[in-house]
C-alpha positions in Angstrom: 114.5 55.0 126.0 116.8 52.3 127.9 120.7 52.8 127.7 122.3 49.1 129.1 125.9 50.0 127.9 128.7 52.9 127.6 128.4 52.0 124.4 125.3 52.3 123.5 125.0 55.8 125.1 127.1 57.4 123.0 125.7 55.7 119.9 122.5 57.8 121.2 124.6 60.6 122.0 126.2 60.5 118.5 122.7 60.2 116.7 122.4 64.2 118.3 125.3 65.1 117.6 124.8 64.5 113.7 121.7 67.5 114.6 123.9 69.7 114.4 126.0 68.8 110.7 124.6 71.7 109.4 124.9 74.4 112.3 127.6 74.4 114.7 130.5 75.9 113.0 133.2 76.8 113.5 132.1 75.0 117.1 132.3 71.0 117.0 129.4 69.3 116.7 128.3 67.7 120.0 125.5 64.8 121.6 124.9 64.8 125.0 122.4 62.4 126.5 121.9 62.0 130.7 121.0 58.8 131.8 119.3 57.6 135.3 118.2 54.3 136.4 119.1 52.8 132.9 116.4 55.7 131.7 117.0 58.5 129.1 115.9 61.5 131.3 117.3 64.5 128.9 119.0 65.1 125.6 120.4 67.5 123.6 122.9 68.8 121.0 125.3 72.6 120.4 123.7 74.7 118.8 124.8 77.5 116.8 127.7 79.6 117.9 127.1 81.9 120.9 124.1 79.6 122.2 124.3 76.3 124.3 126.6 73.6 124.4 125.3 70.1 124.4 125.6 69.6 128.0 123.5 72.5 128.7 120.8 71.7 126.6 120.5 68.1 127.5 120.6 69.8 131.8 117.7 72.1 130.7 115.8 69.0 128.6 116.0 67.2 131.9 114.3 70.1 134.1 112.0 70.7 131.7 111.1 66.7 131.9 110.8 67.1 135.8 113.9 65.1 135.9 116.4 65.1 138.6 119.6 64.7 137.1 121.6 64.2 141.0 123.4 60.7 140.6 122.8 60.4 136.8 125.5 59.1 134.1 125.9 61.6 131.1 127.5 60.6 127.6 128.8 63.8 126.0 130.8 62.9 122.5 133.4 65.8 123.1 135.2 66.7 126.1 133.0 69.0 128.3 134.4 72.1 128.0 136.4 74.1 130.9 136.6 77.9 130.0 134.9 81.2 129.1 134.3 81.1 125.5 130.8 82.3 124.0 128.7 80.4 126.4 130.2 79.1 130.3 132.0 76.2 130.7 129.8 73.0 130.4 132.0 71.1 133.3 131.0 73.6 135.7 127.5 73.1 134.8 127.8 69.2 135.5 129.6 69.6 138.4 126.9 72.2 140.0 124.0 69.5 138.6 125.7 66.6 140.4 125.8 64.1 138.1 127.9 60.8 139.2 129.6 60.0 136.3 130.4 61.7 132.4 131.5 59.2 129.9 133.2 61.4 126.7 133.5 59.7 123.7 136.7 61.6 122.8 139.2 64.4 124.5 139.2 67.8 122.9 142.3 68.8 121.3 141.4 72.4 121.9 144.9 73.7 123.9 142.2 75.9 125.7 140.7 72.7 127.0 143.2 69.8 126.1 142.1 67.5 129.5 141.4 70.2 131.5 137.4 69.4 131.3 138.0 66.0 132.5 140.3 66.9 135.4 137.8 69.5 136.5 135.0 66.6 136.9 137.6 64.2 138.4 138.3 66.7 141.4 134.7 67.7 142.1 134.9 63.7 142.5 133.1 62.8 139.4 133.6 59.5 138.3 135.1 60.0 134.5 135.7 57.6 131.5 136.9 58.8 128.2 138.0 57.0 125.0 134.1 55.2 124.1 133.5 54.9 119.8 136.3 57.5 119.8 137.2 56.9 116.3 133.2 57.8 115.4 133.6 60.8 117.6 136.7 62.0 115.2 135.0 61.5 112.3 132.3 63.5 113.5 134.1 66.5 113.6 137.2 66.0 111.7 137.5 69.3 110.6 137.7 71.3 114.1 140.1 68.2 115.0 142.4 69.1 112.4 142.1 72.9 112.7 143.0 72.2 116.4 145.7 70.2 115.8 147.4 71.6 112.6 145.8 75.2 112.5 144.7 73.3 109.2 140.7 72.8 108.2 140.2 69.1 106.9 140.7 69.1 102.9 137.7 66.7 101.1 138.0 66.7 97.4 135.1 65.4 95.5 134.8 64.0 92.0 132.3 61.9 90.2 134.1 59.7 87.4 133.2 56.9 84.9 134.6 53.2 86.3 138.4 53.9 84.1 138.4 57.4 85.8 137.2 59.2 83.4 135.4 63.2 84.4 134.8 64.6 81.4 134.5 64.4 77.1 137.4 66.2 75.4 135.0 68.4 74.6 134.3 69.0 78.2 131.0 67.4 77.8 130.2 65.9 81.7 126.9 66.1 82.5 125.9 63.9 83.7 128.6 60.6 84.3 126.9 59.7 87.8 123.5 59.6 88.7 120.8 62.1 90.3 121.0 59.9 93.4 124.8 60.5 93.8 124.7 64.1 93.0 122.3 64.5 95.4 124.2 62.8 98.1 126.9 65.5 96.8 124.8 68.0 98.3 124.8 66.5 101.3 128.8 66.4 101.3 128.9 70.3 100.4 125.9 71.0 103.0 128.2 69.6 105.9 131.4 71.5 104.6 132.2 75.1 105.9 133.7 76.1 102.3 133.4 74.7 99.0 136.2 75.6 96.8 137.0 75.6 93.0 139.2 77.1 90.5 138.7 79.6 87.8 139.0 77.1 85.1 135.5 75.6 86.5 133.8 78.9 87.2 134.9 80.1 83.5 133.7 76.6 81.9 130.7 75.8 83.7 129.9 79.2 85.5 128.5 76.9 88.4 126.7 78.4 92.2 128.0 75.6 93.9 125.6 76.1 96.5 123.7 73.5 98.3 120.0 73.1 96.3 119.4 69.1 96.6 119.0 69.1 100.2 117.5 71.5 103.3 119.7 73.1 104.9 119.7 75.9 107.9 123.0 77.5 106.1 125.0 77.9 102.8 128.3 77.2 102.7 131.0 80.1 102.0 131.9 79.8 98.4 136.4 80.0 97.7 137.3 80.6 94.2 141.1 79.7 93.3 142.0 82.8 90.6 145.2 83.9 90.3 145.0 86.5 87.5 141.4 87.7 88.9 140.0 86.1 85.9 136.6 86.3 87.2 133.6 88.1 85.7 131.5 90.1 88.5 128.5 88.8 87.3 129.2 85.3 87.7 127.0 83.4 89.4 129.1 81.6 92.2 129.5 85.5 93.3 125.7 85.6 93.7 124.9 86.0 97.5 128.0 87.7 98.8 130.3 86.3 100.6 132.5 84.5 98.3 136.0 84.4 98.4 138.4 85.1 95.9 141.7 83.9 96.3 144.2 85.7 93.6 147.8 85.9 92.9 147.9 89.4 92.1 146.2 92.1 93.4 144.2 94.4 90.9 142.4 97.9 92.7 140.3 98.0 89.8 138.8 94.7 89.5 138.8 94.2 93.4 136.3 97.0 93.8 134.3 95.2 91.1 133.9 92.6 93.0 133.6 94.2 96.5 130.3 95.6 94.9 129.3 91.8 94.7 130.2 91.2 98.3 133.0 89.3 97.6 136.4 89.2 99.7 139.9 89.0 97.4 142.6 87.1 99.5 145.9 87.8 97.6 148.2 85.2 98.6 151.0 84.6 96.2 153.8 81.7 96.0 157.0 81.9 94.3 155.7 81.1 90.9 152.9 83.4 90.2 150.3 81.2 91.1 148.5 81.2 94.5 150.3 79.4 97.6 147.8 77.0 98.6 149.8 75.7 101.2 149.4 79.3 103.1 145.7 79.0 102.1 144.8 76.7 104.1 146.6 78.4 107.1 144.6 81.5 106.5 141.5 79.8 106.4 142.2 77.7 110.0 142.6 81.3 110.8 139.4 82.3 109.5 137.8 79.1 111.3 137.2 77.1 109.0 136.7 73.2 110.5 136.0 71.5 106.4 137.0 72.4 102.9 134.6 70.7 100.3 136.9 71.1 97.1 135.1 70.9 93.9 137.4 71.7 90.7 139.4 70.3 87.5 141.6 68.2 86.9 144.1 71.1 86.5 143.5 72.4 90.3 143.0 68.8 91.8 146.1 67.8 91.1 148.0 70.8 92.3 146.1 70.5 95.6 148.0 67.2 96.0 151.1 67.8 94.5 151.1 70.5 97.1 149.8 68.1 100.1 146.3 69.9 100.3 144.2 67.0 100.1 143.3 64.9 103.2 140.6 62.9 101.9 139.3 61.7 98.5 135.1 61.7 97.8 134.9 59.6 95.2 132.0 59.0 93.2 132.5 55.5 90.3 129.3 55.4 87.6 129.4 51.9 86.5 130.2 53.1 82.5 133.6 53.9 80.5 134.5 56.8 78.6 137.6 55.6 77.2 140.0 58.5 75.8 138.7 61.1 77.8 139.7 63.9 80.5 141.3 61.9 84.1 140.5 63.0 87.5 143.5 64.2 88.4 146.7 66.2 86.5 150.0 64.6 88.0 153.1 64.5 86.7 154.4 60.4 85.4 156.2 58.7 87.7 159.4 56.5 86.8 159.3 54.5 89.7 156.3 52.9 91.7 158.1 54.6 95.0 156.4 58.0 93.9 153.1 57.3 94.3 150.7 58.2 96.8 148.7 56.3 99.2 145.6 56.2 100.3 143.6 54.2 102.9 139.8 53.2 102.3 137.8 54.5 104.8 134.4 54.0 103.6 133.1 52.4 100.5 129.1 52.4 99.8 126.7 51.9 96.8 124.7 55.1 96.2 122.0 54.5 93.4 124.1 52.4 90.5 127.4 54.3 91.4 129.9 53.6 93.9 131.3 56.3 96.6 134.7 56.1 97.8 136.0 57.9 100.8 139.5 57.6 100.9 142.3 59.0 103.2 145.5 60.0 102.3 148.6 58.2 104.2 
């Protein structure tokens, strides 16, 4: 393949980093392509944690190509890495392969790294430009930008609504307002999360996995349920697996060893009012390493999560019907002025099947 442009190297570099969507965390997902004589001469992308980085894989791609990499341009979409971590740093491996120049689509806000990776190819006299689709490169790994930044994973909250905003009958009737097409690109949302989380109110309604089925995937994602009086029954089926996490109020001995038997994890974080701080759940799970938060809940639980500024980003799916008097996507208190209201900014809108997806970013 021929590379002409910056540009266009980290488009390719990009389309290997999205290999990874599934596989890299809590790492970021990283493209690496090396480039010689306007020629692709090796490629690669991180893989899971504890085995290589990007750069490493595209150096060994190269050798195993016959390649010689001395004098070659490489397009990385992160920031090569400068210390010890699970693997060496991947600056010192460009700097012992002699490449000539590393374009990096974005700098890694990792303190551990934070520039240093590009200062460390500058003084081995490695010609270095950084800033190339860098908005692309964000969105690429939004969450582990946002852990790094805030100690904070990225909060999506989906929902799937009639065209007046409707989620569900009275009678709590829902299934189904949007199509198979965008439930299935649903899956794809969840699959790409680290978490997905719910409430108590779904898991005692609907009794849900909220796993990933509609799509392949290498990995599940961990499974959070929002409880606060340990509601939960041990044989439900969102407990299925182990792993989940059970965020309560309260503690209960009793009922926690229930569920320990199920290999789930209670998390007892309370706020001031009984009900779990979900402000200082979100700090514990940066802690834990979590890059993405896929939240899928009621009304009830969605609109706490943005009353209590939990919500970065909106996944928003519009069937082209109307329900009328029916359940809304979101409970929030009535404003008496206009001035209360919060803003978003569209970031994406697309036509999946006959319904409409929405990404939208909180301001």
């Amino acid at each position: 393949m021929e590379i002409t442009s910056d540009r266009q190297g980290i488009e390719r570099a990009l389309q290997w980093a999205s290999k990874g969507m599934f596989t890299t965390s809590p790492n970021p997902r990283v493209g690496c392509v090396i480039v010689k004589d306007g020629q692709v001469i090796g490629e690669g992308h991180t893989q899971p944690p504890g085995q290589a980085h990007a750069e490493v894989q595209a150096l060994n791609d190269a050798a195993r190509r016959g390649a010689d990499v001395r004098g070659a341009t490489v397009y990385v979409t992160l920031e090569p890495c400068s210390h010890f971590g699970r693997t060496p740093p991947c600056a010192d491996a460009l700097v012992r392969a002699g490449v000539a120049r590393v374009v990096a689509a974005v700098a890694d806000p990792n303190p551990l790294v934070a520039g240093q990776g590009l200062e460390k190819l500058r003084a081995a006299g490695i010609d270095v430009t950084c800033g190339v689709l860098e908005e692309d490169a964000r969105d690429m790994n939004i969450g582990f930008m946002s852990r790094m930044r805030s100690g904070k994973p990225w909060i999506r909250m989906k929902a799937a609504a009639s065209l007046d905003g409707k989620t569900a009958l009275h009678n709590g009737h829902s299934q189904w307002i949007t199509s198979s097409a965008a439930r299935d690109d649903g899956h794809w949302w969840r699959a790409r999360a680290c978490t997905v989380l719910t409430g108590i109110g779904t898991v005692l309604a609907d009794d849900p996995q909220l796993n990933v089925r509609a799509i392949e995937t290498p990995r599940q994602p961990r499974r959070i349920v929002i409880d606060s009086q340990l509601q939960i029954s041990p044989q439900a089926r969102i407990l299925e697996g182990g792993g989940t996490w059970v965020v309560a109020a309260h503690g209960d001995p009793e009922k926690e060893a229930r569920l320990r038997e199920r290999g789930a994890e209670v998390i007892v974080l309370p706020n001031a009012h009984g009900k779990v701080d979900l402000p200082a759940l979100m700090l514990e799970l940066g802690r834990r390493q979590v890059n993405e938060v896929h939240v899928e809940a009621g009304f009830r639980l969605n609109g706490s999560l943005i009353r209590e500024g939990c919500v970065d980003e909106l996944l928003l799916y519009l069937a082209p019907s109307l329900l009328g008097d029916a359940q809304g996507l979101f409970d929030l208190p009535a404003l008496a002025s206009l001035d209360g209201r919060k803003t978003l900014s569209y970031h994406e809108v697309k036509q999946i099947g006959p319904d409409l997806r929405i990404l939208a970013r909180f301001i």
